[in-house]
N, C-alpha and C positions, 0 to 999 in steps of 0.2 A: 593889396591882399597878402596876408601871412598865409603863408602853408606849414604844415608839421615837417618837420624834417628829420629824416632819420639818422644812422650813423654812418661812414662810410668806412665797410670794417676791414676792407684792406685797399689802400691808394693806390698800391704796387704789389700786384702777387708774385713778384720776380723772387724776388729775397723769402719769400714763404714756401716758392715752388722747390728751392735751393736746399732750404733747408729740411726740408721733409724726403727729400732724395736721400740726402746725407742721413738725414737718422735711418730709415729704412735699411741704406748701406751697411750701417752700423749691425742693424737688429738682424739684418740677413745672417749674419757671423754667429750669431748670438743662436742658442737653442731653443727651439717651438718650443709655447709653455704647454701646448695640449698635441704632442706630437700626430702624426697622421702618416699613413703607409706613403714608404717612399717609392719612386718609381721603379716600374718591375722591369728592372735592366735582364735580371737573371730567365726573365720569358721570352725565348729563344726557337723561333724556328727552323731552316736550312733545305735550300732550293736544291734541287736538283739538276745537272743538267742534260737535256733532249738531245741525244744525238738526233731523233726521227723529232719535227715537231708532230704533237698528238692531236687527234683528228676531235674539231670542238661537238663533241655529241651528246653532252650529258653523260655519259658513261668513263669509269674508268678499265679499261680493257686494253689501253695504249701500253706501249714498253713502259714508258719513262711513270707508270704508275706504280709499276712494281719492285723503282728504284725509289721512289720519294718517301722519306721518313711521315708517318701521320702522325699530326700535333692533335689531341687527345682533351687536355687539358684547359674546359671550358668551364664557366664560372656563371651562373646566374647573375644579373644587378638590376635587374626590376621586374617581378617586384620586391623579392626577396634579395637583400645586399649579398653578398660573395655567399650565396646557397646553393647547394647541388642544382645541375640542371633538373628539370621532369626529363626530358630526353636527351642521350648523347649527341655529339655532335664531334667532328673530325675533319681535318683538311690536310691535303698534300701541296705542296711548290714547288713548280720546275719552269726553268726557263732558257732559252737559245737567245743566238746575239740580237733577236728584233723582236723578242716579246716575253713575257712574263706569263705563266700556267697557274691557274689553281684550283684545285679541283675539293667542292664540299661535298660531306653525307650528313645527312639531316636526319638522323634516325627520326621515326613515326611509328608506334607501333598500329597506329590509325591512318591509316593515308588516304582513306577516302573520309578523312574529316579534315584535310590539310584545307586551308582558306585560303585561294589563289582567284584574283580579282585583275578581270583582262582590264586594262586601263592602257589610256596613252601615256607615251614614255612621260619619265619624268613626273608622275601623276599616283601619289604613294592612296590604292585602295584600301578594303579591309583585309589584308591576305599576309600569309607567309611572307618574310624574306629574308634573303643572307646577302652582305653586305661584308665588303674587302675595305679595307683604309690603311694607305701607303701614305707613308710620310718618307718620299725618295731621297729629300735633299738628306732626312734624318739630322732635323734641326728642330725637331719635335714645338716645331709654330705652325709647319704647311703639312699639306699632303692633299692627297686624292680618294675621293670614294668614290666604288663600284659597286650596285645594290640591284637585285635582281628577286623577284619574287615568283611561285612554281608556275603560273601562267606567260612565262619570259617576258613580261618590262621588264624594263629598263632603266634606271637612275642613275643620274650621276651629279658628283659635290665633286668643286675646291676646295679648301680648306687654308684657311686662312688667322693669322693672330691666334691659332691654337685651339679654337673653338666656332671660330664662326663661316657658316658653310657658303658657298654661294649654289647656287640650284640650277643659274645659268647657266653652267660650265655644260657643254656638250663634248664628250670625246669619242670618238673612233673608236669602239674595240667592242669584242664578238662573248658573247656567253648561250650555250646551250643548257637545258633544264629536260630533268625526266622525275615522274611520279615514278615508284617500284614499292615490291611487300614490303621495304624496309624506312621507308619513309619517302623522302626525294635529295636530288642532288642537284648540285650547279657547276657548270666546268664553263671557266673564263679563260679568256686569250685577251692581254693586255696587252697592246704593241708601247714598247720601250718610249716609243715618241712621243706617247701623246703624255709621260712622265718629265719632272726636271729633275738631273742631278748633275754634281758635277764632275768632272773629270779624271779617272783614279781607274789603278789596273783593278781593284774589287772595291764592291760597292758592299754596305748594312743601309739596310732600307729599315724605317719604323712600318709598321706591319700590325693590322690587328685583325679577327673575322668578329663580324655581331651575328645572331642569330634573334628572327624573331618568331613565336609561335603566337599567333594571333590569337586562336583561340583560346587561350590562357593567361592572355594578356600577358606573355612573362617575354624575357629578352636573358639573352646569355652572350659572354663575349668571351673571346681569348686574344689577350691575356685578361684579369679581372678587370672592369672597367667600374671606379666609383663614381658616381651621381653627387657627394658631397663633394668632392673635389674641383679643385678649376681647372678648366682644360680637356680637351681631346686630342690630340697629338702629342701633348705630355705625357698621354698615359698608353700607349704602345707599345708591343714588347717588339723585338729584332727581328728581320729576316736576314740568314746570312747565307756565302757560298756566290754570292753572285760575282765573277771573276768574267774578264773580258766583256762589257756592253759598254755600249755608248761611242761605238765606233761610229764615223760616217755622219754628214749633216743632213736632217730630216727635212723635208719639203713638201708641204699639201698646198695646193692648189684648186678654189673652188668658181667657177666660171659660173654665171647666171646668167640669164637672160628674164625681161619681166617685158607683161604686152600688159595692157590697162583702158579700160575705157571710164572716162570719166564725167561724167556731167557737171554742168555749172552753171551759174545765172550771171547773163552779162545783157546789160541796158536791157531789162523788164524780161529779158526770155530768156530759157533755158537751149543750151545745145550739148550733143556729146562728142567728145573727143578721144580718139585712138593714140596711145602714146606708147613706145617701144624705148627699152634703154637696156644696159647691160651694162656689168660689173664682176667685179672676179674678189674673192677675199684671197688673202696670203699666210699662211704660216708656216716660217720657215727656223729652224735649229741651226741659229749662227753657230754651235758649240753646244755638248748635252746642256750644260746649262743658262745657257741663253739664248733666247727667242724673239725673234721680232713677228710681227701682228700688223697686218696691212689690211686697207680695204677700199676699192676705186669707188668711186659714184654707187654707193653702198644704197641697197633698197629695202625699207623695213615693211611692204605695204602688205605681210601674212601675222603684223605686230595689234594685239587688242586695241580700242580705240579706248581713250583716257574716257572715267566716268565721267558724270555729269556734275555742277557742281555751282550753285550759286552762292558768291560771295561775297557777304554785307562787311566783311571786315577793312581793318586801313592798312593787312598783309597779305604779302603775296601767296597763293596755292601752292602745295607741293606736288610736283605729278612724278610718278614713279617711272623711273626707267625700263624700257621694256623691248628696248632692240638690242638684239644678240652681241653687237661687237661691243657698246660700251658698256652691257650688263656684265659679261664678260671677265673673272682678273678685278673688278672693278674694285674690290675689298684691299686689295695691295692698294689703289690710291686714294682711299678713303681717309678725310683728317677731319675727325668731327668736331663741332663747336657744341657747347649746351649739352653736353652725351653723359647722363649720369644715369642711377637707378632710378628717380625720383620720378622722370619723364620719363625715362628709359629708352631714350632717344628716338623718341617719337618724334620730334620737330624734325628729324632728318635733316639738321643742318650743319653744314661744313664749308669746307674748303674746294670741296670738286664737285663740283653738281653737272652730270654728263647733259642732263637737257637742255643748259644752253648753246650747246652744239646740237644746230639743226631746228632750232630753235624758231617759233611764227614770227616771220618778220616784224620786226618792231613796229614800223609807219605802216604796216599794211591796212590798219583803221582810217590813219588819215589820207595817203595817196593813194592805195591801191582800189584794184576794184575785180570781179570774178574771174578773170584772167591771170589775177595774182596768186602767185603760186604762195597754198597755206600753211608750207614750211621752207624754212633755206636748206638749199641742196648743199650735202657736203661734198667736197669734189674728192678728198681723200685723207685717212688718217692711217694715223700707225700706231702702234706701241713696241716697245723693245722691252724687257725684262730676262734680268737676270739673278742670278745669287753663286755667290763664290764660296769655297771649301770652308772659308772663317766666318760664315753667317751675316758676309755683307749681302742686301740684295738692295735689288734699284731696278730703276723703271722709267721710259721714256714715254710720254703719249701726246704727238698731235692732230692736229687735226684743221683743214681747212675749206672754209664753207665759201661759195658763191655769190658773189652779188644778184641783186634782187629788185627789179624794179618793175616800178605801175607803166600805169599810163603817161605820155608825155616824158619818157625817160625817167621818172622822179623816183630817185632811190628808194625803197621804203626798208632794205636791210644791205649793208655796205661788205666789201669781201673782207674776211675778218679771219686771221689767224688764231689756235688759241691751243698752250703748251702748257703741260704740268711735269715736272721733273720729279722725283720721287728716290728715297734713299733711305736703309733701313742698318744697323746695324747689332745682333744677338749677343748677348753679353749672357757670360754665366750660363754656358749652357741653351741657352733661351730663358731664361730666369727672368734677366733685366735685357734692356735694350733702349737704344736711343733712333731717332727718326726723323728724317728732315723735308720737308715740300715745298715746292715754290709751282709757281703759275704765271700765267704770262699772257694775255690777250690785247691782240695788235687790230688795229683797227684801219683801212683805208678811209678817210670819212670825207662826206664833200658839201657841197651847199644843203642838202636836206637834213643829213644826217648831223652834221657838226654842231647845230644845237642840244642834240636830243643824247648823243651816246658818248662816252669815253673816249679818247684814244688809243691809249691804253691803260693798261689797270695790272700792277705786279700785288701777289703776295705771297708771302711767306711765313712758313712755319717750321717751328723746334720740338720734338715732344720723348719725353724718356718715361721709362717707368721698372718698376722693381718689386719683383715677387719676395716674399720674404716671409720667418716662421714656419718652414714647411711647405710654402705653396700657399700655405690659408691666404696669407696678407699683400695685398698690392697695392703699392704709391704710384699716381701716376701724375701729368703734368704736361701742359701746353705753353707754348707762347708763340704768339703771330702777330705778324704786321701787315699792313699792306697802305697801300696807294695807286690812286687814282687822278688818271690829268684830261683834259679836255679842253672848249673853249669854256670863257667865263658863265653863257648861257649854257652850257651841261652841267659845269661845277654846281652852278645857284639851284638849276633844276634835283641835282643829288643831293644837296643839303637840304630842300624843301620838301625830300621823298619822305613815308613813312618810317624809311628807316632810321632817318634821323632825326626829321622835323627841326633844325634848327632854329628856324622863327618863334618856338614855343616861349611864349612869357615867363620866366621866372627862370629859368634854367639858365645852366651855363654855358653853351654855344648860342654864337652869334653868327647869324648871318652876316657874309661879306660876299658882295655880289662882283668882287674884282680878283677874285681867287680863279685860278687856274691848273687848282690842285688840291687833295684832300687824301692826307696820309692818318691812320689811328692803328690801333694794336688790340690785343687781347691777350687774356691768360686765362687758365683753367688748372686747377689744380687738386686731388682727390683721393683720397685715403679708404680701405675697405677690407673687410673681412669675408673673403665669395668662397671659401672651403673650410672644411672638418665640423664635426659634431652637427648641434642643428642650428647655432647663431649665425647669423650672418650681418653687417652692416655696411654702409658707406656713407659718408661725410664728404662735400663737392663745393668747392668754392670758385666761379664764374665771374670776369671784369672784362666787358668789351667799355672802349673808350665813344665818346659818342661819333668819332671819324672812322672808326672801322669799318671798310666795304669791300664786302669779297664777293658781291654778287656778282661781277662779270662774266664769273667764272665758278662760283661757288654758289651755297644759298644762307639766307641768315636773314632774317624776318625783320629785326629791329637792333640795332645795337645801344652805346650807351645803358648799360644794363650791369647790374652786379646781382650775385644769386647764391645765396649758400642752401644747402638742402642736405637734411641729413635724414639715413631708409636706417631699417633695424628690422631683421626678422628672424621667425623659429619657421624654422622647415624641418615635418617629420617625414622619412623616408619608407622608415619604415612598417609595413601593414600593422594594424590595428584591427580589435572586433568590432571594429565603428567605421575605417576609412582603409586604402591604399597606401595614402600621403594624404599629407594637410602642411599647409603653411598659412600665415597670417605673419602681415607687416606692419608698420606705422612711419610716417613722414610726417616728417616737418620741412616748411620752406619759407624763405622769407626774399623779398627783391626789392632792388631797388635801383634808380639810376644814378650816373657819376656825381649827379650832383647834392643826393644823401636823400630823398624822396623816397619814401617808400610807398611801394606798387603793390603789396602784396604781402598777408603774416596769414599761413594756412598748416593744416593739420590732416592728416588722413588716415586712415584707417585700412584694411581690407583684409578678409579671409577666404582660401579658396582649397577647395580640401575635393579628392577623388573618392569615387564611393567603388564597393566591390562589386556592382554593375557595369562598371565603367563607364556612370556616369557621373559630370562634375558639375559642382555647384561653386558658386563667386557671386560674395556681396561686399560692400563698401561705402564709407559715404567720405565729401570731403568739408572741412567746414573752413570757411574761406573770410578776408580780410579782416582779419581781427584786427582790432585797436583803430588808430587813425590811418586808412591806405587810402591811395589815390590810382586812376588812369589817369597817366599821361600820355595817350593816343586815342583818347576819344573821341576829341574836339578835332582832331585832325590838324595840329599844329597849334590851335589855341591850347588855352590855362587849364592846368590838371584839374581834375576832377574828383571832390572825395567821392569813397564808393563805399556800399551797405555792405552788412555781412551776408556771405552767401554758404548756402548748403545745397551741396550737390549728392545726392543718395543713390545706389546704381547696383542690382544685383541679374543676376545671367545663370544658367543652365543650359548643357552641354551634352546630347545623348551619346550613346553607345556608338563610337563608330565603326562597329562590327556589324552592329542590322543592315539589313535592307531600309527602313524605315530611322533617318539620323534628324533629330528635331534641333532645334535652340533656340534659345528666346535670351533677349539681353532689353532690360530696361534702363533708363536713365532719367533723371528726374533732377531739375534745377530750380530755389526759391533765391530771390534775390533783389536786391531796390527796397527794402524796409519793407515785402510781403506785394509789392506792386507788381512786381514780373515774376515770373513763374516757366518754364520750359518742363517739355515728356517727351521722351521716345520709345517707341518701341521697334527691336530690332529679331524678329522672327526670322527662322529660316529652316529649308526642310528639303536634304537629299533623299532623293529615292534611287534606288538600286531597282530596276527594274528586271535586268540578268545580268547575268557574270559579262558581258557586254554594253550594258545600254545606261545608261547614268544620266539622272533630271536633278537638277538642282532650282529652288526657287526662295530666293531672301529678299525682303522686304525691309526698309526702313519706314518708318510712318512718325515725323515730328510734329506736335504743335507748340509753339513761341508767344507767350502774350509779354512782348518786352517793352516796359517803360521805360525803356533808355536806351533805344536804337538813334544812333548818331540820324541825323536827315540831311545835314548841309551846311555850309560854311557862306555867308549872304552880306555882302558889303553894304554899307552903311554910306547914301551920296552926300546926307546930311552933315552924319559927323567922322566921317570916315572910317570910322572903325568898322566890327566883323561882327554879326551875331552867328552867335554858333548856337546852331539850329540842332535839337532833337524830338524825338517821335513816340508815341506808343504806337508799337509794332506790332498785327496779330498774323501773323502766318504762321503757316501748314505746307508742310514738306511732307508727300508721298515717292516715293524709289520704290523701285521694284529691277528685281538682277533677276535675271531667268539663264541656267548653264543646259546645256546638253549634249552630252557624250557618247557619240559610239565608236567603240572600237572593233575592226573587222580582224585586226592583228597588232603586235605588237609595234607593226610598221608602218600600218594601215589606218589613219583612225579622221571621224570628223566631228569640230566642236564648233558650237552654236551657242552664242554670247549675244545677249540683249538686255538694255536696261531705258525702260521710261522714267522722266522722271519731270517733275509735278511740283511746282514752291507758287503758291498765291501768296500775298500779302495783302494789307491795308494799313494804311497811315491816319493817326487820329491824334486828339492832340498835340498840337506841336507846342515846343516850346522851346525858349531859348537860356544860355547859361546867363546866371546874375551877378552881379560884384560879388559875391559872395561866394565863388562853386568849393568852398570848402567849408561850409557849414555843415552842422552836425546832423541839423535836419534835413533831409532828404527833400522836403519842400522848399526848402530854403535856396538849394540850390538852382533851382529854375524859375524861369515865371513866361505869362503867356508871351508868344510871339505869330505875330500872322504871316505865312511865307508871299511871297510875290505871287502872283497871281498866276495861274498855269503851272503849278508847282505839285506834283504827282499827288493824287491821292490813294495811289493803289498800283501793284504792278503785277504781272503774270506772267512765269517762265515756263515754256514748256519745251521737255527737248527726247528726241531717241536716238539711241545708239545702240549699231547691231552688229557684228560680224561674223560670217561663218565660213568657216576653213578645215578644209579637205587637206590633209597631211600623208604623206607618201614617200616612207624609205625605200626611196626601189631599192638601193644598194647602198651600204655602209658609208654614212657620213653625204650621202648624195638625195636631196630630195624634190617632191613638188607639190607645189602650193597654187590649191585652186581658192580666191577668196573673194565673196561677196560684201564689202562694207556697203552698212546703209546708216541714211539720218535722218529725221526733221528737226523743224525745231518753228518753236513762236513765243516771240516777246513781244509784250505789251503793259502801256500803263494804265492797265485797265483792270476793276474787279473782277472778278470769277465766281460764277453765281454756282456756276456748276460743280458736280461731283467728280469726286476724284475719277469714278469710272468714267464719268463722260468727260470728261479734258483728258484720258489716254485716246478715248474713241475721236476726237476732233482730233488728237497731233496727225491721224489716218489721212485727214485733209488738206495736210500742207505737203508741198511739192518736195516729192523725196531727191536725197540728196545720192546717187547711188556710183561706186566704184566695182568691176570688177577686174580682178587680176589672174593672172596666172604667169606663175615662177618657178620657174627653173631651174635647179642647180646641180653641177657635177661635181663630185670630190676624186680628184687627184694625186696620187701618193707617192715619192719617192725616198 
């Protein structure tokens, strides 16, 4: 068999990554040819300090109010760029040695039209708010935000890489709110600790306040804050005057206790089980600016349960991280793979991926059985971060999980260490900077486990980049290695995985079944234009080798892969008599693997423009494999596959999320296989606002798939030994249904209710197997009939629930309790489904539910 083969348009991105650093460097010196506003050094505001600290009321009527200068000078930026506000706005700063004050006025000359929407923390409604963002280190890459809207939630961000927020971050600290004839106000109490900075008799904090008046849809900030521009911590003005903090090491201590009953099914019967355990987290201030993060036999059981999710692919799932310690900071250790505009880092793939910590034991399918516990216990981890006066910062994170065994003793997850190191250094102000990571997971393994898992597995990574022009331009650039060792049965096992498939025909890795080791690399390397006027673009060039595996400890679907991709767009900002904003983009991408194969030659389109409703409209389509492309992971190790041209067409709508009544509807539509398959989705959904308390959310996915090229199986041949690679036409239907509900009693007080059924039938028709030929031009050409072995599914049925409802309770700052009922079923079968979607949600009612109940406790401790 000939295959087309493509070109392989860089060997080595080492020398390309080099050299686009270098010019960059170069161009930084050089003057923006379309200059753009520099940062507003000169926006300056000045603390005060508390002899008395001021009593947190909402009100300013304290001493230390009548000393603090009021910053005045607030700026519109959306939707109007640097516009006079509609209303003023003001704030005062003062602070004593263990907290920071800041008191806002929100002028109104309507205050009983102010939108203030009671929610649980963290949980931005349709309402008012005023929002503080500290950048303490004043290394204008970090900082902290404080967002508080006139029904007192609560929100809070880390800030991280200069723009991107983390929402996990939960900090200790107190803000009071009052309505009055002049509008409303907010008066916070920051304690100094829950900030990092480093070590200096006077501190310049970066400092900005936002304002938003919802009903206007407008936002104001001081200092100006532009929406063309890159970055958020870049763009800050000072706070200064802050002399003597940061004395003394901070220390919280938070002690749990958790009770649990649990049911489970062991040999045909169910029983329930009472289970008690306890745990404490740590955070302590080795030095203002460095911190260590601990946390013993940690318990997440008040954490959403992962959706539902049936997977026909030859790729792993991604499940999102969702317990507080690794969610956490977790953006300081993030080193992403495949991260460009194009995806826009949708594959979530990289170097640290926290859920394999804690992870379902691996062999619990094959040894275990209801008794086995369906995650590994982590006995303890840490993290330590820091950052020093010259813009080093670094980070330590271990963590160490349990062994895990069935029945008969038989290991099914071995005790496993597993360490990421982390280092970061700011050049240029924060302009430019270089970054370095490694990982590390150590393995105890023994007779069960020593086939199936690594021993360990290190990797490492390099990555710099550089602002340049202004700010408009940034180079940036990757390279990483890694390796993996085991016994011979693990290695053979990881070269036969879909990440790498080395058995595939044609390609350049070979299987060697006497290796005891597998070392590969990667580069990334990427060019873009993300500020000033309304162009924007990026250009991204991607080479993993086909030996690269960071999965131990990271994620990364498939390697062996090269990928360039180049985005282009017009974003307008500014209001029009037609829109808000509107942008529209175009992509190109092209892939292929190391051995010059091409996977992939596509095109896409998309427009998404805001209307002066405030509501938005998005359509798109993608038109996909142009010229001669192939999968190479269809066959699941066998010979690639030419593939048809595909269009993918997809448009969405987006209501007003200031009603009581918030709709959306998102379609998606796939042709592809020369008119033979075809895919629809439709993804509706509809928040109700029932009162300024009560909150219903109900979304819906509803797919059907008529796919003539659904892989079926891989079926040895006793005859002639070889492999027919089996496939299917595939007609399933995917019903989901997400149902939210929200009440909140207070801002401290509130219970949510999360459930989601979910419904994928299938049937198998046609089968067929690949021909001497799977690269012909015709689409028939490439298969022809094949009969499967006899007992070989004609049809399957999934059906699964997942629900959780939890009762959340600040009794006191930073200390809470958690009352939480998870529940489940589920049934699979390879069996047709005659029935309708409604009736196969009413039968999951009859399979034996799966139910936990817990209740958590926890105290927060301060010194």
């Amino acid at each position: 068999m000939v295959l087309s083969k493509g070109y392989d348009p860089c060997a080595d991105g080492t020398m390309l990554l080099l050299d686009l650093l270098a010019l960059s460097a170069t161009l930084a010196q050089a003057p923006a040819t379309t200059p753009v506003p520099p940062r507003d050094d000169a926006a300056t505001a000045r603390a005060a300090l508390a002899a008395q600290p001021p009593t947190i009321d909402g009100r300013n009527d304290d001493a230390v109010w009548a000393l603090a200068a009021p910053t005045r000078e607030f700026r519109q930026f959306d939707p109007h760029p640097d516009a006079e506000p509609t209303f003023r706005t003001e704030f005062q700063v003062a602070y004593d040695a263990r907290n920071l004050y800041v008191f806002v006025r929100a002028f109104d000359p309507h205050p009983d039209s102010i939108m203030r929407a009671l929610t649980r923390r963290d949980v931005r409604g349709p309402s008012d708010q005023i929002k503080i963002i500290i950048d303490s280190y004043h290394d204008r890459r970090s900082g902290y935000e404080f967002a508080v809207n006139p029904a007192g939630v609560k929100r809070d961000f880390a800030v991280s890489n200069d723009d991107q927020e983390d929402s996990s971050w939960n900090g200790v600290w107190d803000v009071a709110v009052a309505v009055d004839s002049l509008g409303w106000t907010a008066e916070f109490r920051i304690p100094l600790s829950q900030l990092r900075f480093a070590a200096a008799p006077s501190h310049t904090f970066g400092f900005g306040v936002w304002r938003d008046i919802e009903r206007l849809a407008e936002r104001v900030a001081w200092p100006l804050f532009s929406i063309t521009r890159n970055g958020l911590a870049s763009q800050l003005g000072r706070l200064e005057g802050l002399t003597g903090i940061g004395a003394g090491n901070r220390l919280e201590l938070t002690p749990y206790a958790v009770t649990r009953n649990v049911s489970r099914q062991v040999a045909g019967r169910y029983e329930h089980v009472q289970q008690l355990s306890a745990g404490a987290d740590l955070k302590y201030g080795v030095t203002p600016n460095i911190t260590l993060d601990a946390t013993i036999n940690p318990d997440f059981g008040q954490v959403e349960s992962d959706p539902a999710v049936l997977n026909l692919t030859a790729f792993e799932t991604f499940l999102e991280e969702r317990r507080p310690f690794f969610v956490e900071g977790t953006g300081f250790y993030r080193f992403a793979l495949n991260c460009y505009i194009v995806v826009d880092c949708s594959t979530n793939e990289g170097l640290f991926y926290s859920r394999r910590i804690g992870r379902a034991p691996t062999l619990r399918s094959a040894y275990g059985d209801g008794r086995t516990a369906a995650s590994t216990p982590i006995a303890a981890a840490l993290k330590l971060t820091g950052r020093t006066p010259g813009g080093f910062s670094f980070g330590v994170l271990d963590a160490l999980t349990e062994a895990v065994s069935g029945p008969e003793g038989r290991t099914v997850e071995p005790r496993t260490n597993y360490a990421v190191l982390r280092a970061q250094q700011d050049l240029r102000g924060g302009e430019a900077g270089i970054s370095w990571i490694g990982t590390a997971v150590v393995r105890a393994l023994d007779a069960w486990t020593e086939p199936v898992l690594h021993r360990n597995a290190y990797v490492t990574g390099l990555s710099a980049r550089n602002r340049f022009g202004g700010g408009q331009y940034e180079v940036a650039g990757s390279i990483t290695a890694s390796r993996v060792a085991g016994t011979e049965a693990a290695i053979l096992r990881t070269q036969r995985s879909s990440v790498h498939y080395y058995q595939q025909p044609g390609d350049g890795p070979a299987v060697d079944s006497t290796r005891t080791a597998i070392a590969g690399h990667a580069v990334q390397v990427k060019l873009g234009k993300y500020g000033g006027g309304i162009t924007r673009f990026e250009t991204s060039f991607v080479r993993q080798s086909a030996g690269f595996e960071p999965n131990d400890l990271g994620f990364l679907r498939r390697a062996d892969i090269q990928d360039w991709s180049t985005w282009a767009a017009l974003s307008f900002f500014t209001p029009r008599k037609l829109y808000r904003w509107f942008r529209v983009n175009g992509n190109h991408w092209q892939t292929w693997n190391t051995s010059g194969l091409r996977l992939e030659n596509a095109v896409n389109l998309n427009a998404h423009i805001g209307l002066h409703n405030n509501w938005n409209l998005h359509a798109g389509a993608t038109l996909g494999q142009l010229g001669s492309s192939y999968c190479d992971r269809c066959t699941r190790g066998g010979p690639p596959v030419r593939t048809s041209r595909t269009v993918y067409p997809w448009f969405g709508v987006n209501g007003d999320s200031r009603g009581r009544l918030v709709p959306s509807l998102w379609v998606n539509l796939g042709y592809t296989d020369a008119g033979h398959s075809r895919s629809a989705s439709l993804s509706p959904s509809l928040t109700l606002r029932l009162s300024p308390r009560l909150e219903a959310g109900l979304a819906a996915n509803i797919s059907h798939t008529d796919d003539d090229n659904q892989w079926y199986g891989n079926f040895g041949d006793e005859v002639s030994g070889g492999t027919h690679y089996a496939f299917a036409r595939l007609d399933q239907r995917t019903v989901s249904l997400t149902a939210r509900v929200n009440y909140v009693v207070s801002p401290e007080l509130s219970f949510e209710f999360y459930g989601q059924p979910y419904v994928s039938s299938g049937t198998w028709s046609d089968v067929r197997e690949v021909t001497a030929t799977p690269d012909a031009a015709r689409y028939a050409d490439r298969y022809q009939i094949f009969v499967p072995p006899a007992g070989s599914p004609e049809a399957f049925h999934f059906a699964r629930l997942r629900s959780n409802a939890v009762l959340r309770w600040e009794y006191r700052p930073g200390s809470t309790l958690f009352l939480v009922w998870a529940h489940g079923r589920e049934a699979d079968a390879n069996e047709r489904s005659h029935a309708g979607w409604l009736r196969e949600y009413r039968d999951l009612l009859d399979e034996h539910p799966d139910n936990t109940f817990l209740l958590k406790v926890a105290y927060w401790l301060n010194r």
